[in-house]
FIKOLZA-1660 file (N, C-alpha, C; in steps of 0.1 Angstrom, whole numbers, plus 5000, padded with zeros to 4 digits):
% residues 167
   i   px   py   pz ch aa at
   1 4233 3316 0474  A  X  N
   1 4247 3314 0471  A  X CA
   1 4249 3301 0463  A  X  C
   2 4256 3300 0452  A  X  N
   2 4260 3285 0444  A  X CA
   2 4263 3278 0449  A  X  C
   3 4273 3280 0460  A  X  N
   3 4286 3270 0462  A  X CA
   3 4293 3261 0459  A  X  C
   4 4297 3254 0456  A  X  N
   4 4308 3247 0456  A  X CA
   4 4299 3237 0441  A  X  C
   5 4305 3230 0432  A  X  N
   5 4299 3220 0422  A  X CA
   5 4298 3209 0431  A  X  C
   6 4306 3204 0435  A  X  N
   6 4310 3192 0443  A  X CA
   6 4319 3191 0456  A  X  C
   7 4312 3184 0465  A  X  N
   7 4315 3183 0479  A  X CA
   7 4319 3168 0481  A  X  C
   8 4328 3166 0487  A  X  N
   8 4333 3153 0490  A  X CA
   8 4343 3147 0498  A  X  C
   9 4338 3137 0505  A  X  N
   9 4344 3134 0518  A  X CA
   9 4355 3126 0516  A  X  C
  10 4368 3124 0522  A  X  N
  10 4380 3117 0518  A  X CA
  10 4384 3109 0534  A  X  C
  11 4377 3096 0527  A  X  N
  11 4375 3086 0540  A  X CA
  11 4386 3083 0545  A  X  C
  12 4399 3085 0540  A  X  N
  12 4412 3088 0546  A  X CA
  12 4416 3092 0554  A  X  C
  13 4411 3105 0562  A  X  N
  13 4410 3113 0569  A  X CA
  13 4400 3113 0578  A  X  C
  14 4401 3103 0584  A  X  N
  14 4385 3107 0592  A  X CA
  14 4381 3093 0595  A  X  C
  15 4370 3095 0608  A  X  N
  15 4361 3084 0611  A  X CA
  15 4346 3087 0610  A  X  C
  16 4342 3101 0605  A  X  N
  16 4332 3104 0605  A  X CA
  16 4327 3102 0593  A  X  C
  17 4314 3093 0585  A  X  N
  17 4309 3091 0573  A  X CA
  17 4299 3106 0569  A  X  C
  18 4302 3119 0572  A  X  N
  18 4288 3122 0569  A  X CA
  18 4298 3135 0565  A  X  C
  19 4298 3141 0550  A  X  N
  19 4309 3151 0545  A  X CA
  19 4297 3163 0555  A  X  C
  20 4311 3174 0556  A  X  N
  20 4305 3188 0560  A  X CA
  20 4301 3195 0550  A  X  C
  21 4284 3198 0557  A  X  N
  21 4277 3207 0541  A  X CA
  21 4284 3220 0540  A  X  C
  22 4282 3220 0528  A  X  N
  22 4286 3236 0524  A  X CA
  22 4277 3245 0530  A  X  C
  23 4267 3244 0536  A  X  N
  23 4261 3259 0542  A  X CA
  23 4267 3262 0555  A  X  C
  24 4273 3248 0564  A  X  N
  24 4282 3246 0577  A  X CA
  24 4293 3255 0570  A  X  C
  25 4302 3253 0560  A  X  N
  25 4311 3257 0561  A  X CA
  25 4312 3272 0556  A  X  C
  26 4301 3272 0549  A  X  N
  26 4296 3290 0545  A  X CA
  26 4294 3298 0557  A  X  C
  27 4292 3294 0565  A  X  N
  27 4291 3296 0581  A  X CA
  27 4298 3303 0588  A  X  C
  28 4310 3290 0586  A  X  N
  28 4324 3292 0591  A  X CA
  28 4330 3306 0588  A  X  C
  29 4330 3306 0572  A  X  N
  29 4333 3312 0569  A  X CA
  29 4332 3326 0571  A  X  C
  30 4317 3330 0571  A  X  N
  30 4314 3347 0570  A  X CA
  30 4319 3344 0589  A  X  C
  31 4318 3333 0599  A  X  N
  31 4313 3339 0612  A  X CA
  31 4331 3345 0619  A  X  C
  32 4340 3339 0609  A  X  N
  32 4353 3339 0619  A  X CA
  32 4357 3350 0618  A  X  C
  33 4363 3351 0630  A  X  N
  33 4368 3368 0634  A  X CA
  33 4386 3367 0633  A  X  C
  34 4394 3361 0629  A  X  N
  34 4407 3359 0626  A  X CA
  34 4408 3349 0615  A  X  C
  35 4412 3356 0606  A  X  N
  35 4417 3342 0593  A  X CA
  35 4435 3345 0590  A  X  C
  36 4440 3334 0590  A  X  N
  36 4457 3334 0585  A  X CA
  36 4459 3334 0569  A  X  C
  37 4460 3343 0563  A  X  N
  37 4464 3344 0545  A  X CA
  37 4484 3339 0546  A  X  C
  38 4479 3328 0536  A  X  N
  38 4493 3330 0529  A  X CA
  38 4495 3333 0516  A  X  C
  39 4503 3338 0515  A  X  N
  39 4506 3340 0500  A  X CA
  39 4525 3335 0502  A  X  C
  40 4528 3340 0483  A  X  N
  40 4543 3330 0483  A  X CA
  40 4551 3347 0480  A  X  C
  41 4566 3348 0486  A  X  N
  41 4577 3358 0483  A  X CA
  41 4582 3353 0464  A  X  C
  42 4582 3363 0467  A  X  N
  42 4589 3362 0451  A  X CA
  42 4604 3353 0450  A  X  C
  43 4610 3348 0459  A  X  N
  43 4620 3338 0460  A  X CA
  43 4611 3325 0467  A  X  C
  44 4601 3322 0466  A  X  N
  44 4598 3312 0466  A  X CA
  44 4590 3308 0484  A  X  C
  45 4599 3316 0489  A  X  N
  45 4592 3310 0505  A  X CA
  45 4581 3317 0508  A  X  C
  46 4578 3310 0520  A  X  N
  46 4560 3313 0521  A  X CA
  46 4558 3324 0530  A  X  C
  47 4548 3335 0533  A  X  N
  47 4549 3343 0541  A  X CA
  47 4533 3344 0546  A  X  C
  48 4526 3342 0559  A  X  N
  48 4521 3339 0567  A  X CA
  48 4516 3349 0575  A  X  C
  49 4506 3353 0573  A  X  N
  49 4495 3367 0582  A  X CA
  49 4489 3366 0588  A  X  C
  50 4481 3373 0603  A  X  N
  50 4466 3370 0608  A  X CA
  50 4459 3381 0600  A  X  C
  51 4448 3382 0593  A  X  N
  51 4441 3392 0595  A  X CA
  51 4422 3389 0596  A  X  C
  52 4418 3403 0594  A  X  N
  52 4405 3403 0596  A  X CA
  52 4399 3402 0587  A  X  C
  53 4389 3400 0580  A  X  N
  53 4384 3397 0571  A  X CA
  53 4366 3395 0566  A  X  C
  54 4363 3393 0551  A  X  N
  54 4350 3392 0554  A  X CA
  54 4344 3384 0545  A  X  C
  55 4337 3376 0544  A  X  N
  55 4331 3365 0537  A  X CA
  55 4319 3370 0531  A  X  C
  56 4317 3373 0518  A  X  N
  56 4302 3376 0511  A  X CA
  56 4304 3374 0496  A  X  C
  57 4292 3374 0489  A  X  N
  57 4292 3374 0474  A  X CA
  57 4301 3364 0471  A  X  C
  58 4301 3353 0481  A  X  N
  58 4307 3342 0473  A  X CA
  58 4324 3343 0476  A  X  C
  59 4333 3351 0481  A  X  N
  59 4343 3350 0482  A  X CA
  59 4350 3357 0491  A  X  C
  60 4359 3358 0496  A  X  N
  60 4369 3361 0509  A  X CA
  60 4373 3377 0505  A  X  C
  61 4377 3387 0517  A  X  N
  61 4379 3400 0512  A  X CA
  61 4385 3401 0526  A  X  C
  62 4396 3411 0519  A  X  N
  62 4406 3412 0532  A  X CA
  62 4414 3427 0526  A  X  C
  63 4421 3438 0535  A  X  N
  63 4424 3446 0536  A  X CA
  63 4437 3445 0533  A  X  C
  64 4449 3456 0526  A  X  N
  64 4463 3453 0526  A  X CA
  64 4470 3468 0525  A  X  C
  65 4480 3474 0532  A  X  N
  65 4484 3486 0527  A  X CA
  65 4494 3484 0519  A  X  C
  66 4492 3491 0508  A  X  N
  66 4499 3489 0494  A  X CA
  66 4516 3485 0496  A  X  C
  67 4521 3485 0506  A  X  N
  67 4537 3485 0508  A  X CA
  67 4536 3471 0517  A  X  C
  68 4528 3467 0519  A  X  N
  68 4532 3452 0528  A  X CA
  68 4536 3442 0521  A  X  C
  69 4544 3434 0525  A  X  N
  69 4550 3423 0519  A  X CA
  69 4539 3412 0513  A  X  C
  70 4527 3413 0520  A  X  N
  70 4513 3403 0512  A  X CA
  70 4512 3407 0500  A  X  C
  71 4514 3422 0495  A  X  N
  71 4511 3432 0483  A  X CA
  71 4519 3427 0478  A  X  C
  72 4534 3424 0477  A  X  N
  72 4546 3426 0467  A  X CA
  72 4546 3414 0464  A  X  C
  73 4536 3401 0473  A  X  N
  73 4537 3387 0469  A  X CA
  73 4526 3388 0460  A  X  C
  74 4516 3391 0459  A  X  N
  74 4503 3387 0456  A  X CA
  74 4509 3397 0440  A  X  C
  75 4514 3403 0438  A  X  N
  75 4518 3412 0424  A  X CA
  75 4528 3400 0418  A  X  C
  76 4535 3392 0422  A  X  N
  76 4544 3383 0415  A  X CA
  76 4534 3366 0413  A  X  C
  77 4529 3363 0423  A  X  N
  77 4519 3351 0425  A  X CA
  77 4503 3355 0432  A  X  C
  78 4493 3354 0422  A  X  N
  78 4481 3358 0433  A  X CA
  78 4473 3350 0438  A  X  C
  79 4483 3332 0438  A  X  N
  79 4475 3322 0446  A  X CA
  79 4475 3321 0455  A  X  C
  80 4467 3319 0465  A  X  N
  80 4466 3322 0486  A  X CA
  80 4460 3312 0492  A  X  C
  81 4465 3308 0500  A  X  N
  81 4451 3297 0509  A  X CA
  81 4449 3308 0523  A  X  C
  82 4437 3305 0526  A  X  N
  82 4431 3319 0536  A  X CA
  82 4421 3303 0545  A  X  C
  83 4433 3304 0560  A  X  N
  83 4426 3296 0565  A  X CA
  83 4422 3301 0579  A  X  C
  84 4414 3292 0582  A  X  N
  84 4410 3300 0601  A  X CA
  84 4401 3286 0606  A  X  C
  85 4400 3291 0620  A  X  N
  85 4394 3278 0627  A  X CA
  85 4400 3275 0641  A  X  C
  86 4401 3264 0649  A  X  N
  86 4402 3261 0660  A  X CA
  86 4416 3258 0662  A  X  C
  87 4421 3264 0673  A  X  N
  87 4437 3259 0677  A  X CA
  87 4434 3250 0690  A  X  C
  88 4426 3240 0688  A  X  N
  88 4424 3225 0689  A  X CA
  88 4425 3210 0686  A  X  C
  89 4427 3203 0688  A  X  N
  89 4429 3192 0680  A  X CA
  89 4419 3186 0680  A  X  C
  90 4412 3181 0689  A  X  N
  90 4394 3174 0692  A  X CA
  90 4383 3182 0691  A  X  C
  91 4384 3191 0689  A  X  N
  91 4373 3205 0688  A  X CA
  91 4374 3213 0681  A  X  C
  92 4359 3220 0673  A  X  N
  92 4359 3229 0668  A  X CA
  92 4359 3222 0651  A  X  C
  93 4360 3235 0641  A  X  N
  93 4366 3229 0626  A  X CA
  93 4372 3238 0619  A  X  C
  94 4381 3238 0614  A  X  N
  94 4393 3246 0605  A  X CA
  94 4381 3244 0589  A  X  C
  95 4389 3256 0583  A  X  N
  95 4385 3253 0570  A  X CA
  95 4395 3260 0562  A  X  C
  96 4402 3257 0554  A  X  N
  96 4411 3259 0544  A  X CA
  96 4408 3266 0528  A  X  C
  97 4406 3277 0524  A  X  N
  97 4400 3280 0513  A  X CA
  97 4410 3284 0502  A  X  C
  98 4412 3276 0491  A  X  N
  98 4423 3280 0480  A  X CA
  98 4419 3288 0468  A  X  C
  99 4428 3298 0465  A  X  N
  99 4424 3307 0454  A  X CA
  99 4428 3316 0444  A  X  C
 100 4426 3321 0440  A  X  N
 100 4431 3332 0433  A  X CA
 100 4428 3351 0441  A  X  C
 101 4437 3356 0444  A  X  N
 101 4434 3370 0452  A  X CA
 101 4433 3377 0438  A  X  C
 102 4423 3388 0437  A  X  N
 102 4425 3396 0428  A  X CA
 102 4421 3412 0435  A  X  C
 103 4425 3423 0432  A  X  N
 103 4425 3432 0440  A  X CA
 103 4412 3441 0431  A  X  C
 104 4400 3445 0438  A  X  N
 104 4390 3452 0437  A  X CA
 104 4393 3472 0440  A  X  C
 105 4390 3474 0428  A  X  N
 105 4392 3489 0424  A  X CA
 105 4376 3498 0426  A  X  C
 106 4367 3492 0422  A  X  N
 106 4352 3495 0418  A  X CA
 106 4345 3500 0429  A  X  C
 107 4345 3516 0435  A  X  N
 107 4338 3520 0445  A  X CA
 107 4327 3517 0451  A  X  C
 108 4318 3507 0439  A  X  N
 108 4306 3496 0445  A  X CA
 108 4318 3486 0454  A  X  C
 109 4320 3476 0450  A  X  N
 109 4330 3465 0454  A  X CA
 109 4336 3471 0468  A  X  C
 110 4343 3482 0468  A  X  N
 110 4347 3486 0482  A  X CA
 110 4341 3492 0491  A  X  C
 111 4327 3498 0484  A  X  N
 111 4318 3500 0498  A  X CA
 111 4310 3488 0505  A  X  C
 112 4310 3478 0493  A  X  N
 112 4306 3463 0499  A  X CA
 112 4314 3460 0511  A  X  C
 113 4323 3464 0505  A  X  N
 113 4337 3459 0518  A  X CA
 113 4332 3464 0533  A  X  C
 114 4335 3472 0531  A  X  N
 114 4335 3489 0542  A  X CA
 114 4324 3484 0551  A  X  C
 115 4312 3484 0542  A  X  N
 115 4297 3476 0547  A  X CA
 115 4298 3466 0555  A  X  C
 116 4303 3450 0550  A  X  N
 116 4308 3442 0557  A  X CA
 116 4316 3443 0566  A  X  C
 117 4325 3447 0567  A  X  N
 117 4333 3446 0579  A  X CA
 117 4332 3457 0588  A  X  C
 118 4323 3465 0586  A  X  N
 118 4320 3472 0597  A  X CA
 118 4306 3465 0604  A  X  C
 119 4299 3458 0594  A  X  N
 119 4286 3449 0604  A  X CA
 119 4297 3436 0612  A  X  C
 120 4303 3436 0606  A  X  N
 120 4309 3421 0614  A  X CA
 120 4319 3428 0626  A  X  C
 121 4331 3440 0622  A  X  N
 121 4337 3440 0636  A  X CA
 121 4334 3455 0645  A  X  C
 122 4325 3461 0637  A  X  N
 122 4320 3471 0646  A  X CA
 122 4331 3486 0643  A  X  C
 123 4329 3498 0648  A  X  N
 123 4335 3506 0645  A  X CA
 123 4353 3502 0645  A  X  C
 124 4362 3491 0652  A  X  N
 124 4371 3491 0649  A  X CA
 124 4373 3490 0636  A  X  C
 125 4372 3489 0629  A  X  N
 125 4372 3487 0615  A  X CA
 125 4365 3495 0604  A  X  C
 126 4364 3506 0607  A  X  N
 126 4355 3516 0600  A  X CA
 126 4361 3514 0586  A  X  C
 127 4362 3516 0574  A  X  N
 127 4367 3520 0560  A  X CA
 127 4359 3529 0556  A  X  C
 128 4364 3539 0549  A  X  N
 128 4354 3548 0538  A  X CA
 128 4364 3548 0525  A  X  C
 129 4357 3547 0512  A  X  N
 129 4358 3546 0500  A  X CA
 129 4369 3558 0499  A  X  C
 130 4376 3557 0489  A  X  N
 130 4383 3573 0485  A  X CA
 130 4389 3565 0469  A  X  C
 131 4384 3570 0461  A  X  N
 131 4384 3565 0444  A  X CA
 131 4387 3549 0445  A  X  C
 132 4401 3541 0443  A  X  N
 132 4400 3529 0442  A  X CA
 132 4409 3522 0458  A  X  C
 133 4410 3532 0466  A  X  N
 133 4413 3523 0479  A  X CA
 133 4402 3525 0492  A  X  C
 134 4407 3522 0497  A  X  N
 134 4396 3525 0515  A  X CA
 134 4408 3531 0526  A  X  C
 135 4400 3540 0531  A  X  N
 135 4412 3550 0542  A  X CA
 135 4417 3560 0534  A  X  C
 136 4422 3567 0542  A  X  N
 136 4433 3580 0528  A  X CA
 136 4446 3587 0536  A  X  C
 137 4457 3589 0527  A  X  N
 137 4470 3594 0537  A  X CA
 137 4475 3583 0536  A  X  C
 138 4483 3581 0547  A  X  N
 138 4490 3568 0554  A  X CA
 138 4485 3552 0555  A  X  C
 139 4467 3555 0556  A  X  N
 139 4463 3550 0563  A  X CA
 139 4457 3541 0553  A  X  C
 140 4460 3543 0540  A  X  N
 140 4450 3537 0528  A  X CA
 140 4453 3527 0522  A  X  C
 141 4441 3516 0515  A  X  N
 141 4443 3503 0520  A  X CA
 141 4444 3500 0505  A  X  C
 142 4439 3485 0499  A  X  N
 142 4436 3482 0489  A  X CA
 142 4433 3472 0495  A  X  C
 143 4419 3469 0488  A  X  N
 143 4411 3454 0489  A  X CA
 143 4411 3442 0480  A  X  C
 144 4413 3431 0483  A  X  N
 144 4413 3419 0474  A  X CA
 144 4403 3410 0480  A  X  C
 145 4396 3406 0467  A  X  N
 145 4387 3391 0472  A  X CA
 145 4396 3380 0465  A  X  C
 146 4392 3371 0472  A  X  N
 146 4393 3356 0469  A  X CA
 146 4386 3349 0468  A  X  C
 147 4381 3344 0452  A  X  N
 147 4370 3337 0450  A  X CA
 147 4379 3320 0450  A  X  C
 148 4370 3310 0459  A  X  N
 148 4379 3299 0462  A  X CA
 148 4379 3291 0447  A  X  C
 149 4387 3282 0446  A  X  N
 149 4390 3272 0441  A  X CA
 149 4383 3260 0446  A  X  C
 150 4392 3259 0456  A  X  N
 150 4387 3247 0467  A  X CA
 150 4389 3249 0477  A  X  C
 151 4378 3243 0488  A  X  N
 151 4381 3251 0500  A  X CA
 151 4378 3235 0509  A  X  C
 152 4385 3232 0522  A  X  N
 152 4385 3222 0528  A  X CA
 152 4381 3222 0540  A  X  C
 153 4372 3215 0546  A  X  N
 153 4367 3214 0561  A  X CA
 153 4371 3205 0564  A  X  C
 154 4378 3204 0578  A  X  N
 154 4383 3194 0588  A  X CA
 154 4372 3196 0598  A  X  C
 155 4362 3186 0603  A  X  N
 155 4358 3185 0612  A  X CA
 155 4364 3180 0622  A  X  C
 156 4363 3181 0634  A  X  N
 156 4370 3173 0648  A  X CA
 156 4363 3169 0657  A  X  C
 157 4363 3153 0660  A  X  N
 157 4361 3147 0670  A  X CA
 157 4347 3145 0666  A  X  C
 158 4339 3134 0657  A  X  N
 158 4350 3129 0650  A  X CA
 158 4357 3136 0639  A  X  C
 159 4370 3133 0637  A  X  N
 159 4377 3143 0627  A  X CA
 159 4375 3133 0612  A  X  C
 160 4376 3142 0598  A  X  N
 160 4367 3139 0587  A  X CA
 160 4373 3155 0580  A  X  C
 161 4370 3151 0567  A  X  N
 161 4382 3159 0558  A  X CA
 161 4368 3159 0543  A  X  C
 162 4365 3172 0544  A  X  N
 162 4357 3175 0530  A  X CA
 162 4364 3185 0523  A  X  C
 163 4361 3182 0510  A  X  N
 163 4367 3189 0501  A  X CA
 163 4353 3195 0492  A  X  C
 164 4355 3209 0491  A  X  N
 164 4343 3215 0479  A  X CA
 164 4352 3218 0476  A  X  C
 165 4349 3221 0459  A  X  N
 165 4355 3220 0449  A  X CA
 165 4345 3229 0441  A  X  C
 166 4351 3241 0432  A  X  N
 166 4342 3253 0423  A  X CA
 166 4349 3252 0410  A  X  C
 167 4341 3260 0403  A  X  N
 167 4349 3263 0390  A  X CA
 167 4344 3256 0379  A  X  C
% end
């Protein structure tokens, strides 16, 4: 995996001198089992999700049924921060990833999906491909990755603030 051009620690934030490497935070990434997406309403305010998700090929992939309000934001603005991590203050490490969502149509691209998140959450999560969404009927989804921008690790305890930076 590339990752990031540049990693860098912002001594502002923190008492810890040593930035979090990007393979820690590549870590984080694929290992969490709940990430919070935001995206923005087309009047401006922010609207705030739990979902499941999957980290590979370099970028974030998460599920949406075509009528949810994540959909009708991400069609007017498709910038998101997709964060997850510890609801701790001294423990654990959040990571913050900012980006662009773009929505994947390509029956390779969504059996990648299907694949992944059925190794990570097990049959709750089954998908099967059906032309450019996953599920069919009711139940049918549409998939977006998020390739980051910049994505931020808070370490805790000691607490310390890295910034990778792509592109």
């Amino acid at each position: 995996m590339p990752g990031p051009h540049l990693s860098r620690l912002d001594p502002r934030y923190g008492d810890d001198p040593t930035p979090a490497s990007w393979a820690r935070t590549d870590q984080l990434l694929a290992d969490a089992e709940l990430y919070w997406l935001s995206t923005v309403r087309a009047d401006g305010r922010p609207h705030v999700t739990p979902l499941i998700g999957a980290w590979f090929d370099d970028r974030f992939h998460f599920v949406s049924g075509a009528r949810e309000q994540k959909v009708h934001n991400l069609a007017v603005n498709p910038q998101v921060a997709v964060t997850t991590g510890a609801n701790a203050w001294a423990a654990g490490t959040d990571v913050v990833l900012e980006g662009t969502a773009q929505r994947l149509t390509e029956p390779a691209q969504l059996q990648a999906f299907a694949d992944a998140t059925f190794a990570k959450y097990g049959e709750a999560w089954q998908f099967t491909v059906h032309g450019d969404v996953v599920g069919d009927g009711d139940h049918a989804a549409w998939v977006f990755a998020v390739a980051p921008a910049k994505v931020l690790t808070f370490g805790k305890d000691p607490h310390a603030q890295t910034a990778h930076l792509f592109g």
